[in-house]
N, C-alpha and C positions, 0 to 999 in steps of 0.2 A: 681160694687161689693164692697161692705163694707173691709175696709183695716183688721179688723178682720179675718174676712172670708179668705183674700187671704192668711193671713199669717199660720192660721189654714192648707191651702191646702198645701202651702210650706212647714209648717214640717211635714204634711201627706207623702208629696213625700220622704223628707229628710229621714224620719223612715223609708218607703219601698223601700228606696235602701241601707240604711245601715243593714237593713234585708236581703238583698239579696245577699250583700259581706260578711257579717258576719261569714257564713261555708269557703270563702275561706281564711278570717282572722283568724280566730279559728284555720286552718290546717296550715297556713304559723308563727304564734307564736308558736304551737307544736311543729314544725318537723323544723323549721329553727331559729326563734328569742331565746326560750328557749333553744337551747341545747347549742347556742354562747354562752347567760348569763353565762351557768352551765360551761360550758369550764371556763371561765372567769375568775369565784368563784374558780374552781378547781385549777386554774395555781397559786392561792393569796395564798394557803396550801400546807403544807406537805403532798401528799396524793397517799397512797400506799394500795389501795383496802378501806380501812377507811379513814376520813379525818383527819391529823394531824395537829400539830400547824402551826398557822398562819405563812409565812415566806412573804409574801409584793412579791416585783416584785424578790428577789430574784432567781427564774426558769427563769425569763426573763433574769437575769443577766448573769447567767451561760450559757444561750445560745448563747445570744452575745457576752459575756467575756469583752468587754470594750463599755464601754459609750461611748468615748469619740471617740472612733475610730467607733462607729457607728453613731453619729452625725459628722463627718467627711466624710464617706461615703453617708449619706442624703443629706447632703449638696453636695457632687459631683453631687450626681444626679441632685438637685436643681439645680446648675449652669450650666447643660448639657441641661436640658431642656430650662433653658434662653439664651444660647447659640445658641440654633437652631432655637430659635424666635426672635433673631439679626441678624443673617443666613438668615433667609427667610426674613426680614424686605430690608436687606441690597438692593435684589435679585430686592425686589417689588419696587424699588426707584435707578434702574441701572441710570436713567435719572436724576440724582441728584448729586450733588460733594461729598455728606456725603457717598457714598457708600463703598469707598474704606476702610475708618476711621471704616464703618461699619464690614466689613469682616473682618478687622483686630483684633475689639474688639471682635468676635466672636473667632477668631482661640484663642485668648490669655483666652478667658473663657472655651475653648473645652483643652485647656493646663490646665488649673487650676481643669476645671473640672475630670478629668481621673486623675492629680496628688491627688486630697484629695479623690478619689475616692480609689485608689490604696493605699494611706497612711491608710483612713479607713478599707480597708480589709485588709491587714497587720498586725494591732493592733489586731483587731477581730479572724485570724486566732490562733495568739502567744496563746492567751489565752480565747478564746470561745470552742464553742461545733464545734469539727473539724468535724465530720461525719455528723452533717445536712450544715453547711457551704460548704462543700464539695455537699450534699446533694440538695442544692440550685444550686451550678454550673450546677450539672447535669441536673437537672430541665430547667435548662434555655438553656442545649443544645438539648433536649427532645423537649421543646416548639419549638424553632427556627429552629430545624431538620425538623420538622413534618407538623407544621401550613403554611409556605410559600409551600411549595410541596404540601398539599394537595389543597390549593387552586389553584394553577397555575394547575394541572393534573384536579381536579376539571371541573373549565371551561373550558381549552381545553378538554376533555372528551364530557361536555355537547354542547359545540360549535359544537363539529361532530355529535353529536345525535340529535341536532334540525334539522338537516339537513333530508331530503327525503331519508333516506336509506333505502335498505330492511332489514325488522326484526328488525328493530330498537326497539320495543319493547322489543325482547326479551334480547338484550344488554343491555340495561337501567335494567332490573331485577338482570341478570347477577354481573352488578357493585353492584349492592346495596345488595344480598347475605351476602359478606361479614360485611356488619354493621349489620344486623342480624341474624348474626351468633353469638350463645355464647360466648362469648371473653373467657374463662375460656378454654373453646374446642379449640378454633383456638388457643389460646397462647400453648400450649399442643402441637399441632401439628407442629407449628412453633418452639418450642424448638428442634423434631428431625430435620425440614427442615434444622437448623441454628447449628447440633451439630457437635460438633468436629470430629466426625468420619469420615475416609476416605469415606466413599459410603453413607454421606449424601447428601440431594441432594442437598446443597448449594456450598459447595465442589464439586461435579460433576460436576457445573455451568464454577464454576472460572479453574475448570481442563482442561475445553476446551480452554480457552486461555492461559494456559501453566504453570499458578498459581499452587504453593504450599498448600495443603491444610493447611487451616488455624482452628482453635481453637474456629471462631465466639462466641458464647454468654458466653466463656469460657476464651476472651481471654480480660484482660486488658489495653493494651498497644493500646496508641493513632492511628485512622487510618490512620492518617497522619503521624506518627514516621513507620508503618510499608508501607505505599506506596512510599513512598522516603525516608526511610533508615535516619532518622532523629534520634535527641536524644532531641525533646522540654517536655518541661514541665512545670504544672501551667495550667493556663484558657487557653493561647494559644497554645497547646498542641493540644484542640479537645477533642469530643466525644471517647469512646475509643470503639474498634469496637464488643465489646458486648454492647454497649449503639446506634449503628447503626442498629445491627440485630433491638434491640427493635422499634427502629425509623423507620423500614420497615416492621414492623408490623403492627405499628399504621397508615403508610399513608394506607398498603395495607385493615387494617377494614377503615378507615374513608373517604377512597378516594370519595367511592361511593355516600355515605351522602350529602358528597359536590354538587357532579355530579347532583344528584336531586334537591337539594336549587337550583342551578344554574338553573337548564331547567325549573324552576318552574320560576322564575327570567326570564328569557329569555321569556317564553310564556307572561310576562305582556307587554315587548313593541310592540307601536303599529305598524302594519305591514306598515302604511301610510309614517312613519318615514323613512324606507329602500327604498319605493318607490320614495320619491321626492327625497331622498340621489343619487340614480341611475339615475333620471332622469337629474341632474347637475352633470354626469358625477364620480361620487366616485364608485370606483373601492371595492372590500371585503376586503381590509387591513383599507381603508377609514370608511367604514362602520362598521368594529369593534373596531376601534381605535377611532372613534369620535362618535358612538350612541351605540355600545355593553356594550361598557368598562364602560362609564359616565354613564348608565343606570343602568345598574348593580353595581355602586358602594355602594347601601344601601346592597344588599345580602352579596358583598364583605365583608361589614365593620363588620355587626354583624355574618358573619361566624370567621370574625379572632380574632373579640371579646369572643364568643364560645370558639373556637377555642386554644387558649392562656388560658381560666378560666378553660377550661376540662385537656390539659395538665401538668401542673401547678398542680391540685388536683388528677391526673392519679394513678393509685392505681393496680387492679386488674393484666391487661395484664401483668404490670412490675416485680411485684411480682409469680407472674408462671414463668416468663423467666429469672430469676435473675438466676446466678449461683455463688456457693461460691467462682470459681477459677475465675473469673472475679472480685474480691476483694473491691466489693462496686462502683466499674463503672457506674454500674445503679441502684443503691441507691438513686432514688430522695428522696426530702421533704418528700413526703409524707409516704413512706417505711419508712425512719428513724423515723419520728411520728410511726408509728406501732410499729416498735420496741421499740422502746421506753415503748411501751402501754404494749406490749404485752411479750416479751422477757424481759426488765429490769422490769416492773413492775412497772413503774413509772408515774403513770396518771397523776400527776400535774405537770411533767416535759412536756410532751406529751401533754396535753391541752396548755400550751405555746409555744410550737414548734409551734402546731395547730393555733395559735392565729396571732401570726406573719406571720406564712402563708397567713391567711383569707388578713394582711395587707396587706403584699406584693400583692396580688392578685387583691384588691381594689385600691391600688396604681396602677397596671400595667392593670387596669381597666380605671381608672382616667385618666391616660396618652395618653394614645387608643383615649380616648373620645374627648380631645383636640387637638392630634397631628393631627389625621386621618376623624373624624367627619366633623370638615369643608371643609374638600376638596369629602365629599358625596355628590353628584348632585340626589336632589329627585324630580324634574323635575320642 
């Protein structure tokens, strides 16, 4: 065939397949690539329902409050993560005399890192926007509440379901109910399950083991200051236990979701794998621990990647369960972005809130991808 010819047929192909992504390119720059931009544009103005003058990164500034104490804080993180990868380096080379030298230069970067870590958010709090900073804590106890529990309930869940039960069907539906269930209805419901009233039923729970009724999504004060009568404060304080009721709302819709990715995970290994496993003697803890676990680390990785981007940008359930006497508890990022939008009126303050967010999220994306990716066994 004439090189003309071939090359004629190659941009034949070329054109009918860029034909053919073309409708899902045209829907992913609408509804995703343009509205980044417009954010973008929006956070560079003054802009309060019109767009006013130009002000630069100005909206950025006021959110962070210091430069300097936020490159302070990047930089912690930077050294935290290169820390953990002279940590594992050290680990991978026990058989070596640089080991020792290794672990030590990791502790003294895990010291440096948490100190410019803690100097950056310092500066940041004197003089940034305190209510999404604050706003971010909670975020990140919202995520780290909710994403390990739903995973570890998850697959034990689905671990017992793949099994020969009876009716196992209808338990597998059961679970999954809740994630299609309206979030808007179930937050609804869940604010009386969790309200302060003596004869709700969350209070009825803790009254049989001789607990006080307590104030749940009403009340601000760390759960940890009220389970051991503590007085802490700051990050190590805790979730405070109106930002738990929410945290036990999200495992209780998302649990099931998991539970499905998992047994859908579970149905692809092959059943050949458990028989020679048995047949050299490995026992069911063997069997889950050395072909369960490793098998299922790709469903793991992209549930907790999920997992961390949903909570992170979580919106709806938290916003119906907020209550004012819990005093911005569970105010994550993304609530204060609304308010922002919505309550001050402030769209170009709010598109940069927004914006930072998207970072943070890509960053805590990035990091996923490095920390956790290598150690996924895709067989």
């Amino acid at each position: 065939m004439p090189k003309l010819k071939i090359n004629q047929v190659v941009l034949q192909n070329n054109i009918t397949g860029y034909l053919f992504v073309s409708p899902a390119l045209v829907i992913i720059f609408i509804f995703g690539l343009f509205p980044i931009g417009n954010a973008v544009w929006m956070s560079l103005y003054r802009w309060r329902v019109r767009q006013g003058a130009f002000v630069g990164i100005k909206n950025y500034a006021d959110v962070v409050g210091d430069w300097w104490g936020a490159l302070a804080f990047c930089v912690g993180l930077t050294v935290l993560m290169l820390a953990y990868y002279v940590w594992n380096n050290a680990f991978n080379r026990l058989s070596e005399r640089r080991w020792v030298a290794q672990l030590a230069s990791a502790v003294v970067l895990i010291g440096t890192a948490f100190g410019l870590i803690a100097f950056g958010w310092t500066r940041m709090m004197q003089v940034g926007d305190v209510d999404y900073l604050h706003g971010l804590i909670y975020t990140v106890y919202y995520a780290f509440g909710t994403v390990p529990i739903q995973l570890a309930l998850g697959l034990l869940l689905s671990y017992i379901l793949y099994q020969n039960l009876f009716a196992k069907e209808w338990y597998r539906m059961i679970y999954f109910v809740p994630y299609i269930t309206p979030v808007v209805a179930s937050a609804v419901v869940f604010r009386q399950v969790f309200s302060s009233r003596e004869s709700s039923i969350a209070n009825q729970v803790v009254g049989l083991f001789g607990i006080e009724p307590l104030s749940w999504i009403a009340e601000s004060e760390s759960l940890i200051n009220i389970l051991f009568n503590l007085n802490l404060e700051g990050f190590w304080a805790g979730p405070s236990l109106a930002m738990v009721s929410v945290i036990l709302f999200n495992i209780w819709t998302y649990t099931g979701y998991y539970t499905v990715v998992f047994l859908a995970g579970l149905g692809s290994i092959p059943g050949d794998l458990y028989e020679a496993a048995k047949v050299d003697g490995a026992n069911d803890w063997h069997l889950f621990r050395r072909i369960t676990l490793p098998l299922l680390s790709p469903v793991t990785f992209y549930l907790s990647v999920l997992g961390f981007i949903g909570t992170f940008k979580s919106f709806d359930s938290i916003y119906v369960m907020r209550d004012r006497f819990a005093k911005g508890t569970t105010d994550t990022a993304s609530i204060v972005i609304f308010d922002s939008f919505r309550t001050d009126n402030n769209w170009s303050y709010a598109a940069a809130q927004a914006i930072i967010l998207l970072l943070i999220i890509l960053a805590l994306t990035a990091v996923q991808r490095n920390v956790f990716e290598r150690r996924v066994f895709y067989g």
